[in-house]
C-alpha atoms as a printed R data frame, in Angstrom:
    type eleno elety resid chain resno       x      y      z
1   ATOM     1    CA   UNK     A     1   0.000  0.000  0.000
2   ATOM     2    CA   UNK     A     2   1.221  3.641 -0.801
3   ATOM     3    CA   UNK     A     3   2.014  5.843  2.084
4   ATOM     4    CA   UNK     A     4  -0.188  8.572  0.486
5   ATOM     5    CA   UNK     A     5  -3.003  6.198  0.459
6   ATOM     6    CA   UNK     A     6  -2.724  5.433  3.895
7   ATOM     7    CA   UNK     A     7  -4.833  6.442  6.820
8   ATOM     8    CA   UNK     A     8  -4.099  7.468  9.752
9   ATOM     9    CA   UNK     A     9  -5.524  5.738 13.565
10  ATOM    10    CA   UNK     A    10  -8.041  9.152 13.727
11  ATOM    11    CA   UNK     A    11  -8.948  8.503 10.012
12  ATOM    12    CA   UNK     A    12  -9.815  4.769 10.401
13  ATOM    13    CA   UNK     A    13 -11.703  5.282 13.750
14  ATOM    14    CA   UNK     A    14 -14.023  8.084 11.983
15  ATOM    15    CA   UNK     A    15 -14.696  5.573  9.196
16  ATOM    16    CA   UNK     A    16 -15.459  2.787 11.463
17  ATOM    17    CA   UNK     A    17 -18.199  4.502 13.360
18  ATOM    18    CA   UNK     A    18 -19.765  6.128  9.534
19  ATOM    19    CA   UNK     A    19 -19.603  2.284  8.926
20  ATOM    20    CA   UNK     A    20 -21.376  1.907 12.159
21  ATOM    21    CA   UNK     A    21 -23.848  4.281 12.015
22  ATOM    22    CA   UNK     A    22 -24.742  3.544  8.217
23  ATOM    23    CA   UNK     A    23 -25.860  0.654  9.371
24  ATOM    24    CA   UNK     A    24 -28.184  1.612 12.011
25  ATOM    25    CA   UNK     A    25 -31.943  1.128  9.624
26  ATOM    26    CA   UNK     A    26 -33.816  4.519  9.135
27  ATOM    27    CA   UNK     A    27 -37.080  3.520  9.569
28  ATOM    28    CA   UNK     A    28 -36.976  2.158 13.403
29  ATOM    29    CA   UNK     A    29 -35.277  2.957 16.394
30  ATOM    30    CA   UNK     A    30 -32.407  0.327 16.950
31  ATOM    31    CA   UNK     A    31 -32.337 -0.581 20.828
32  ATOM    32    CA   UNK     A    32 -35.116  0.263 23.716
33  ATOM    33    CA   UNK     A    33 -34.884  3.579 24.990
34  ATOM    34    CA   UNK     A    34 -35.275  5.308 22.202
35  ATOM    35    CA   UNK     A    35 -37.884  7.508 20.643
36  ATOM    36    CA   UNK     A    36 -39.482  7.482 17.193
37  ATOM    37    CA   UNK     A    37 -41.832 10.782 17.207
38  ATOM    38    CA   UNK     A    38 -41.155 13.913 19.764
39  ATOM    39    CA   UNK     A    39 -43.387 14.744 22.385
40  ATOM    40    CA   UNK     A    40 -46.709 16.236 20.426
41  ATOM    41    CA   UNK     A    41 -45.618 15.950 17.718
42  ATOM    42    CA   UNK     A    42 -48.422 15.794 14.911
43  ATOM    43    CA   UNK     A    43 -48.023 13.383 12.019
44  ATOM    44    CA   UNK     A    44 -45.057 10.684 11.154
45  ATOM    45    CA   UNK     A    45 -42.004 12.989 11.744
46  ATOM    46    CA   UNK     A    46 -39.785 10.752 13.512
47  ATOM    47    CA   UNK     A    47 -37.134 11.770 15.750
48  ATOM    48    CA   UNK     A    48 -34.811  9.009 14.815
49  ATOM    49    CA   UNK     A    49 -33.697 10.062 11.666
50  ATOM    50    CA   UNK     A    50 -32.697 12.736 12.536
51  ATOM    51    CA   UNK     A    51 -30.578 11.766 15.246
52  ATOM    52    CA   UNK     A    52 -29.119  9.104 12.652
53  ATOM    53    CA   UNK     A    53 -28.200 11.997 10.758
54  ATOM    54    CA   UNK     A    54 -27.084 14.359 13.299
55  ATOM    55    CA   UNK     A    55 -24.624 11.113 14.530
56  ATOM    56    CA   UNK     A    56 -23.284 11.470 10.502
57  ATOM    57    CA   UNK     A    57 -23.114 14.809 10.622
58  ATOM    58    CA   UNK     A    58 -20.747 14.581 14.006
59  ATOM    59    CA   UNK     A    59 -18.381 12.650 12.123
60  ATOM    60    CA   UNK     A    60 -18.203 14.321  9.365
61  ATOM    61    CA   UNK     A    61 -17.642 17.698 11.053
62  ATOM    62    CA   UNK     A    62 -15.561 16.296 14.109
63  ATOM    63    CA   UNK     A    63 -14.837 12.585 14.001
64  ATOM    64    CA   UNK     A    64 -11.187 12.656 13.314
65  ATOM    65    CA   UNK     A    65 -11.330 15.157 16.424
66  ATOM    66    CA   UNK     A    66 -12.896 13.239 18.481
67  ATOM    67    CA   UNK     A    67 -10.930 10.399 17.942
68  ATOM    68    CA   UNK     A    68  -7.451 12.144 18.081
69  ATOM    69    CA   UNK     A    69  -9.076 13.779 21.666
70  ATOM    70    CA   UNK     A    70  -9.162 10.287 22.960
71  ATOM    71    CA   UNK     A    71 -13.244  9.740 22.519
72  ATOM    72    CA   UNK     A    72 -14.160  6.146 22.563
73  ATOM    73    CA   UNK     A    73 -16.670  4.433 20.326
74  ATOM    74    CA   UNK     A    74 -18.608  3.461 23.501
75  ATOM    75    CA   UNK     A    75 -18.146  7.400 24.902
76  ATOM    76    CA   UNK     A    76 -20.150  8.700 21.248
77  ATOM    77    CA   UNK     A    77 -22.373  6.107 20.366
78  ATOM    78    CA   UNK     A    78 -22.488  3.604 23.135
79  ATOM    79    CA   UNK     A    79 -25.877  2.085 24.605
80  ATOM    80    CA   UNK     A    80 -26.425 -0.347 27.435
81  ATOM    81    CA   UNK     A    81 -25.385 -3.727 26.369
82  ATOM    82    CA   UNK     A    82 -29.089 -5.162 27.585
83  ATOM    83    CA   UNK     A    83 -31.633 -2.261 28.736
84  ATOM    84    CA   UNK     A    84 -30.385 -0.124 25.657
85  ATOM    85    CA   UNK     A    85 -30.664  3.737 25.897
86  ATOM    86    CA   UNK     A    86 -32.758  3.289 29.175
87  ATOM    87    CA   UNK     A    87 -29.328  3.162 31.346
88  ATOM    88    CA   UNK     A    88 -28.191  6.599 30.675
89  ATOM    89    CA   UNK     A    89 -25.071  5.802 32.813
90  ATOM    90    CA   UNK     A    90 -24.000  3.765 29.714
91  ATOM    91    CA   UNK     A    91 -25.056  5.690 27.056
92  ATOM    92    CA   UNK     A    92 -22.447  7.796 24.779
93  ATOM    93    CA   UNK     A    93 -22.803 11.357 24.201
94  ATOM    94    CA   UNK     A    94 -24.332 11.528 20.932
95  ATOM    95    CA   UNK     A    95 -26.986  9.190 21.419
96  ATOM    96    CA   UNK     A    96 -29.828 11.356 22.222
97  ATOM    97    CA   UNK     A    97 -33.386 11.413 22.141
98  ATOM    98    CA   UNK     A    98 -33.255 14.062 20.206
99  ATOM    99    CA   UNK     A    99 -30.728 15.403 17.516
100 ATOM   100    CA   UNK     A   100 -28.290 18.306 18.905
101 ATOM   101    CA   UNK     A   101 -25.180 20.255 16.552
102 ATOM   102    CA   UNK     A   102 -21.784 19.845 17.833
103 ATOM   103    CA   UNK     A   103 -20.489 23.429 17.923
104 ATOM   104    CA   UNK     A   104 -17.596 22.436 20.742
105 ATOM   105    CA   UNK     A   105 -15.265 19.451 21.336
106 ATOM   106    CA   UNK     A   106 -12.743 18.974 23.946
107 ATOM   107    CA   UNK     A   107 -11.144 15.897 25.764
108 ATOM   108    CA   UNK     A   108 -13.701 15.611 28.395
109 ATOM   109    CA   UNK     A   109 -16.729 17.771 27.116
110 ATOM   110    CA   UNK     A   110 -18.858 17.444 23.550
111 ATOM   111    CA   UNK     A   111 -20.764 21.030 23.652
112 ATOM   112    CA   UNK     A   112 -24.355 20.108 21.589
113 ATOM   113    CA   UNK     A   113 -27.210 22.561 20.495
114 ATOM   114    CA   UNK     A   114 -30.556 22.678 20.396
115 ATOM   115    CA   UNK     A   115 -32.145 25.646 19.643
116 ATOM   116    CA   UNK     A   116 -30.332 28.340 20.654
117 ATOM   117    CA   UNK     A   117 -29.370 26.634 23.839
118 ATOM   118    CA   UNK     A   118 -26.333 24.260 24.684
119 ATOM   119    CA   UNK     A   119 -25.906 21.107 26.203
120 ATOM   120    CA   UNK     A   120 -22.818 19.755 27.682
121 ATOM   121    CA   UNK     A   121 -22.397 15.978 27.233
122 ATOM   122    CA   UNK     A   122 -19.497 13.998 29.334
123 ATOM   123    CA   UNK     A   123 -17.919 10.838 28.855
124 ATOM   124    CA   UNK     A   124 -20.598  7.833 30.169
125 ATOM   125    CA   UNK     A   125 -20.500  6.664 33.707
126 ATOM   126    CA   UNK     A   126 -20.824  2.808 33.075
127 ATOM   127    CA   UNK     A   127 -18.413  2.161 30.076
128 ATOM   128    CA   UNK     A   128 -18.211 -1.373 31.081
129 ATOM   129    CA   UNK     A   129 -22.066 -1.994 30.405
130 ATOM   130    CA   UNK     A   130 -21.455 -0.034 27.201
131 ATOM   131    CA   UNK     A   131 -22.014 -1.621 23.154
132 ATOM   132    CA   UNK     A   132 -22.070  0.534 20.109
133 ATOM   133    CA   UNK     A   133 -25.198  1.301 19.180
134 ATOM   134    CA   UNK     A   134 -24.795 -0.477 15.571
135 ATOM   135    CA   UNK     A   135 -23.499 -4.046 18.279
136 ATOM   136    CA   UNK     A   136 -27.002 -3.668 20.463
137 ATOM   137    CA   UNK     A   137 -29.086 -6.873 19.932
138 ATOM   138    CA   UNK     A   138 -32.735 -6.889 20.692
């Protein structure tokens, strides 16, 4: 393989969790936990989408970041390896019930927004208990 064509650990993390999260379906939520439609919400706008694609979005924007900042798999996109996203001391930062923008990274913080507000998301308590997302098994 040609040096120029190689990629570096940061690089082949971020691909690994587009990987991941390209295979997470659409059209269902992928683990108890999580929701499909917000709170009154009228008609079949589903929350999870978006979330799907505000998880894509992450990487494309900050992945190699992330990953170079020492953010696990488990830390971004981790879920309780049985109850799913209903242990929140085992779920990763960016898997939320409903989608945020990263507009800050650090080592220890992921700074997320939702209209006009922010939300600061740590590292999970439980990483032991943790699967990616993409691993959970109903």
């Amino acid at each position: 393989m040609s040096a120029a064509l190689a990629l570096t650990d940061a690089q082949q993390l971020a691909a690994s969790w587009r990987i991941g999260v390209c295979s997470l379906p659409e059209d269902r939520v992928s683990c108890p936990g999580m929701i499909w439609t917000a709170p009154g919400a009228r008609g079949r706008s589903g929350v999870w989408p978006a979330v799907r694609k505000a998880m894509l979005a992450f990487i494309d924007e900050w992945g190699e970041d992330a990953a170079r900042l020492g953010w696990s798999t488990e830390a971004l996109f981790g879920v309780h390896r049985l109850a799913g996203a209903y242990r929140v001391d085992s779920v990763g930062a960016l898997v939320t019930l409903y989608p945020r923008r990263c507009v800050a990274l650090c080592e220890r913080e992921i700074h997320l927004e939702r209209r006009g507000s922010i939300t600061v998301a740590t590292a999970l308590t439980n990483p032991a208990d943790s699967v990616p997302i993409w691993l959970f098994r109903t």
